[in-house]
C-alpha positions in Angstrom: -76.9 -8.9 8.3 -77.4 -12.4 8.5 -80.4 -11.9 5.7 -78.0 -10.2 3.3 -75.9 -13.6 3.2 -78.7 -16.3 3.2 -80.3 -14.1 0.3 -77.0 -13.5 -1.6 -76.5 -17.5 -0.9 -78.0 -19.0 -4.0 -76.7 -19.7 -7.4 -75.9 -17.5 -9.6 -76.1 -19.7 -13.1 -72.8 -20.7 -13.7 -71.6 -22.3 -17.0 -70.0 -25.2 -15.1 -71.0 -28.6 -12.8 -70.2 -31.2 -10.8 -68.6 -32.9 -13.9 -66.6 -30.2 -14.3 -63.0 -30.3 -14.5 -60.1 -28.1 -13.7 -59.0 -27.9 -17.4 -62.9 -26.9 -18.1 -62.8 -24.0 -15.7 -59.6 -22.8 -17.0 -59.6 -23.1 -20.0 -58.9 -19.9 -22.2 -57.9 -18.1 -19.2 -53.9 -16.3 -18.9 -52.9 -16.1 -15.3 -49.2 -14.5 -16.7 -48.2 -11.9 -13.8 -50.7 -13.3 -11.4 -49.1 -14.8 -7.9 -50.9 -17.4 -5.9 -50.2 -19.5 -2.6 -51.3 -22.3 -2.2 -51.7 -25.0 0.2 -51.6 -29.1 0.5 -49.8 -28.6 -2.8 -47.8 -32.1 -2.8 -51.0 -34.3 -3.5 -54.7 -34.1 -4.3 -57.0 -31.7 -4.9 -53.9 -29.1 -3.7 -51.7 -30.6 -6.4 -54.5 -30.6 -8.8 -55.1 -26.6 -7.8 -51.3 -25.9 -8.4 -50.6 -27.7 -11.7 -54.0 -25.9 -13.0 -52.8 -22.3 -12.2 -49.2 -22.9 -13.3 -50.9 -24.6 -16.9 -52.5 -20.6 -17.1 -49.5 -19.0 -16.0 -49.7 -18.0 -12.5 -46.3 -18.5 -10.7 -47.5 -20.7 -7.7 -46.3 -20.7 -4.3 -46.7 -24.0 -2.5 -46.0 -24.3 1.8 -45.5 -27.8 2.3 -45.1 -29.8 5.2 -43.3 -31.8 3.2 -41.3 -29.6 1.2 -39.3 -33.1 -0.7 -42.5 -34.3 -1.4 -44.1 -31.6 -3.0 -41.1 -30.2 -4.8 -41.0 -34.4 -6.2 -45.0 -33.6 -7.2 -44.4 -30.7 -8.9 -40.9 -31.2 -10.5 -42.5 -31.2 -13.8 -44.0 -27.9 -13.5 -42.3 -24.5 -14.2 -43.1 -21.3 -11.8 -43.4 -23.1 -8.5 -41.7 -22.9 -6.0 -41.7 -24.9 -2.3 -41.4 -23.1 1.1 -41.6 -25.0 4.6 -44.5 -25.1 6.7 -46.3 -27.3 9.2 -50.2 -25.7 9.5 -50.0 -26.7 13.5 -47.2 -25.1 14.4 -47.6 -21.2 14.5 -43.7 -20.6 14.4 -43.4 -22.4 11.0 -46.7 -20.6 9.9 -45.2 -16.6 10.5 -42.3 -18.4 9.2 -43.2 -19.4 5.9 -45.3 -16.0 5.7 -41.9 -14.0 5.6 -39.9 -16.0 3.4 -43.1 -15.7 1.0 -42.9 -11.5 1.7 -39.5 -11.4 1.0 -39.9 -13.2 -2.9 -42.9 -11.8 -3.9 -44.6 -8.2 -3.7 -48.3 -8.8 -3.8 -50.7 -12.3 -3.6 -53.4 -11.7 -6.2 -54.8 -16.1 -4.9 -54.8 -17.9 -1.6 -56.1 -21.5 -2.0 -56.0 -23.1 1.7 -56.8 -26.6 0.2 -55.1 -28.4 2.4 -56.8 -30.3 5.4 -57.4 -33.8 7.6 -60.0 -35.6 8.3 -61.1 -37.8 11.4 -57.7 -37.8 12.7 -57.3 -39.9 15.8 -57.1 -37.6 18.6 -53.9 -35.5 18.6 -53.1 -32.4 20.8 -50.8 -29.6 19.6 -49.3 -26.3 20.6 -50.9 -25.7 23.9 -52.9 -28.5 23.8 -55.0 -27.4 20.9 -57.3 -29.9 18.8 -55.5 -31.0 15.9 -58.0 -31.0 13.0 -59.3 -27.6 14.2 -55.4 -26.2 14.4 -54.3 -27.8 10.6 -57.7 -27.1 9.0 -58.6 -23.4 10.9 -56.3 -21.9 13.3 -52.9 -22.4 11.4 -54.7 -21.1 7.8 -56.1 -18.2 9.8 -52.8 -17.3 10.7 -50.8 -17.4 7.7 -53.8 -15.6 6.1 -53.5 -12.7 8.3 -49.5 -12.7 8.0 -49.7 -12.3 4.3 -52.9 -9.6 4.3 -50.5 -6.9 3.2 -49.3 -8.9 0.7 -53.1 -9.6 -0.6 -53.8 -5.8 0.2 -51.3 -5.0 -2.3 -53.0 -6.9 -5.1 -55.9 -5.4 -7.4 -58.5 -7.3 -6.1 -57.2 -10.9 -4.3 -59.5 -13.8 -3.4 -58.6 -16.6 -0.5 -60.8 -19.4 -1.2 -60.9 -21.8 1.6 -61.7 -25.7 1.3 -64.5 -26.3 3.8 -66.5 -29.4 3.1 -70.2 -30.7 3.4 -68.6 -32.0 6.9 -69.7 -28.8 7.9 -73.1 -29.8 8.2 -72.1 -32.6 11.5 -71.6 -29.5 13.9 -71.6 -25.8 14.4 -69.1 -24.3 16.4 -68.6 -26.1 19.9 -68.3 -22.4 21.2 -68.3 -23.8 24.9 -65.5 -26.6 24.3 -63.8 -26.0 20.7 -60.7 -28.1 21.5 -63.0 -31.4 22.7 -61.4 -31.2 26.2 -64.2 -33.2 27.6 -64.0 -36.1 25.1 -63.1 -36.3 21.6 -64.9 -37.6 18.5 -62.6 -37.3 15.5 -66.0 -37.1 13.0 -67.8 -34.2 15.2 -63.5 -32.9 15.4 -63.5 -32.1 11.6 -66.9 -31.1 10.7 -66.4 -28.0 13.7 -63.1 -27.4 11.9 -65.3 -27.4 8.3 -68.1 -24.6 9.6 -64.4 -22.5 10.8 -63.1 -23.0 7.5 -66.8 -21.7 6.4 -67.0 -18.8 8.7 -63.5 -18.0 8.9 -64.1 -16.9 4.5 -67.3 -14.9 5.7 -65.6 -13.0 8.5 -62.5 -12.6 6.5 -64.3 -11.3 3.6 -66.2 -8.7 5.5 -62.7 -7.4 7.3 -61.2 -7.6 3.7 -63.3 -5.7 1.0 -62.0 -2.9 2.2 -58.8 -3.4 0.8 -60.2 -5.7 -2.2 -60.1 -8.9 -0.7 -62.7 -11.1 -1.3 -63.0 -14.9 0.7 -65.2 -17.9 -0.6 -65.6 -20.8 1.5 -66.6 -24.3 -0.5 -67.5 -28.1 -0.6 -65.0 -29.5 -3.4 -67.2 -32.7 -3.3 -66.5 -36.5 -2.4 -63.5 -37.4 -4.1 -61.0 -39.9 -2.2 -57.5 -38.6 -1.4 -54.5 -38.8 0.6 -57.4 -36.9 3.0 -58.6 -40.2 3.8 -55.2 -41.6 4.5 -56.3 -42.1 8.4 -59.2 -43.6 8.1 -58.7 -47.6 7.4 -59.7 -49.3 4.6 -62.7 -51.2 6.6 -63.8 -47.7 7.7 -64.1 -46.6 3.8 -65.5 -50.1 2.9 -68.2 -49.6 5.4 -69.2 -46.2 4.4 -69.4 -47.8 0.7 -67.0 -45.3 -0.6 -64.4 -48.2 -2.0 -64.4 -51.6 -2.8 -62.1 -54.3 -0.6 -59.2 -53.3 -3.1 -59.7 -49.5 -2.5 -61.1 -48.6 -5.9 -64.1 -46.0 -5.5 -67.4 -47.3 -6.2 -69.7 -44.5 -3.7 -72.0 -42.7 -6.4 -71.5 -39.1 -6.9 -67.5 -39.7 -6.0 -65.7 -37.3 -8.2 -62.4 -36.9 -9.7 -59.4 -34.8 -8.2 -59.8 -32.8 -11.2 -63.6 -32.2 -10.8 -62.5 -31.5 -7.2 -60.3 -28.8 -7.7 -62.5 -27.3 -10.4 -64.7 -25.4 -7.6 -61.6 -23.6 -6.1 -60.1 -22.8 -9.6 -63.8 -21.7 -10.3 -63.8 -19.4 -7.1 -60.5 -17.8 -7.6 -60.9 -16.9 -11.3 -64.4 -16.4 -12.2 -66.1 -13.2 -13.6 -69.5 -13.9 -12.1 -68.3 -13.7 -8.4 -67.0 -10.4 -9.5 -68.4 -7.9 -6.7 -69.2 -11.1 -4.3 -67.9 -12.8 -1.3 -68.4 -14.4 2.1 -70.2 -16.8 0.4 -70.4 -21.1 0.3 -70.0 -22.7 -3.0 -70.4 -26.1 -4.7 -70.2 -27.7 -7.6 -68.9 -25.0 -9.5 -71.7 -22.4 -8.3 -72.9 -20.6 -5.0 -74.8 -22.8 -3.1 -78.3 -22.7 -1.4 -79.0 -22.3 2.7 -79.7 -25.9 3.6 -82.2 -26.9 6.0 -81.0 -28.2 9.1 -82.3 -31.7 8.7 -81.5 -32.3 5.3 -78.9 -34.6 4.6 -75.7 -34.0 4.4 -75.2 -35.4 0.8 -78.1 -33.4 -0.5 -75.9 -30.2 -1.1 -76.4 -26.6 0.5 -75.0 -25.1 3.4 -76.1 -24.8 7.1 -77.1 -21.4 8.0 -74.7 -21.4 11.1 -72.0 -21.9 8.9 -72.2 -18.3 6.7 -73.8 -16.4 10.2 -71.8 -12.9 10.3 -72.4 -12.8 13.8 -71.1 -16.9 14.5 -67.9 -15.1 12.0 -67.0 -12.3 14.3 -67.1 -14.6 17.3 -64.8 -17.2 15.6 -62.4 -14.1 14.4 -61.9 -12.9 18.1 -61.2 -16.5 19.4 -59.1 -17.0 16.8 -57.3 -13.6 17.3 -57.0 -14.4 20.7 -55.9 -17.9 20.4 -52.8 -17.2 17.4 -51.6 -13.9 18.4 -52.1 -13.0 14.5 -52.4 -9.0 13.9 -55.8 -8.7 13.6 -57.1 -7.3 10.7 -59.6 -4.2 10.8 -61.7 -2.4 8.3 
């Protein structure tokens, strides 16, 4: 099994790049009658993904954290609406997933762009790991609240916002929540190879009702992701000059950044796909496991079927979510 997605993990020659933009990927495309959630809505690459589908037609459902915020974002934009939700706090999540069932009858997207990154060490719920709760556990479980809504559609895709993070850890399957010491950069790459395996394990579960999950690296591109790490910290990892203007190499635009997701939930050529890692507009290649991180690819751990079952039964197990079977 593992052979079928490292061979089905390469690129399949798509029109588009790194350079390309969310306008570019969209471009010609109606989304009239189609219905998408999506999350980190209020700013970034979230925003970015929202004000693309609702330029195509989609209405566009946004869970916020801040709902003020994001209805301020996207006050210029018709066929969006804002519904409360915190990502770490399970109540809000099965919250937000019924007032979502009770206005709309099917989900034909999920985008679960939003996500932080090297958070100082916070503890949530029972004492949960926050990155690995907000970026994993809480998108697991409003994913598996709104399968019958997905179910219902002809044919939905979640596409999940991983990132090249990924490649800093697998899965710390014998201490997930860092109870023996915390390191915020090894805390959100784990919660990057969940947001990974969590598409492949979701997308092997879904098919059978016409789901199908991607998993992707939207690129280096600052955001309000980086809003925890200090300016120093960003200066010394040459991603922005001392007035916080980006001058790392390869940085991207939030446009270019959402154009991988946009690309995911609305291209022809991952017709028939899923459970796979994409990049830059196109599936990605199995990365080796001392290749830098920078260099593109994915870790094999990170699209393992066997590594995506485990992570679906802890997961399970940790939310209480109705689990879904084929």
């Amino acid at each position: 099994m593992t052979t079928l997605t490292t061979t089905a993990q390469q690129p399949l020659g798509s029109p588009y790049s790194a350079s390309s933009t969310a306008e570019d990927v969209l471009a010609g495309l109606d989304l009239s009658g189609t219905t998408a959630v999506v999350t980190g809505g209020s700013s970034g690459l979230g925003l970015e993904t929202a004000r693309g589908l609702a330029a195509a037609g989609a209405r566009v459902v946004l869970p916020a954290r801040r709902p003020g915020t994001a209805r301020a974002a996207l006050a210029e934009l018709d066929r969006c609406e804002v519904v409360p939700m915190d990502l770490t706090d399970l109540d809000s999540v099965r919250a937000a997933a019924a007032r979502i069932a009770d206005s709309v009858d099917r989900i034909d997207l999920l985008m679960a762009v939003a996500g932080v990154m090297a958070t100082p060490e916070r503890r949530v719920g029972p004492g949960w790991e926050g990155q690995f709760t907000a970026n994993h556990l809480g998108h697991f479980a409003l994913t598996c609240a709104l399968h019958p809504l997905l179910a219902a559609a002809d044919g939905a895709r979640v596409v999940v916002n991983s990132s090249a993070g990924h490649a800093l850890t697998d899965i710390r399957w014998h201490d997930p929540h860092f109870r023996t010491g915390y390191d915020k950069w090894l805390a959100y790459g784990q919660s990057k190879t969940a947001n990974s395996l969590f598409a492949v394990g979701l997308d092997a579960l879904g098919r059978a009702d016409g789901i199908r999950a991607f998993a992707l690296h939207p690129g280096r591109i600052i955001t309000g992701l980086q809003r925890e790490m200090t300016l120093q910290e960003q200066i010394e990892r040459g991603w922005v000059d001392e007035h916080g203007t980006v001058i790392g190499a390869g940085f991207k635009t939030p446009s270019q950044g959402a154009a991988t997701g946009l690309w995911a939930a609305t291209s022809p050529l991952l017709d028939g796909h899923g459970g796979l890692y994409l990049e830059d507009c196109d599936v990605t290649r199995i990365s080796a496991p001392d290749e830098p991180m920078d260099d593109g690819g994915v870790r094999a751990y990170a699209v393992d079927p066997e590594a995506a079952a485990r992570l679906w039964d802890l997961s399970v197990a940790a939310t209480g979510a109705t689990p879904i079977t084929r």
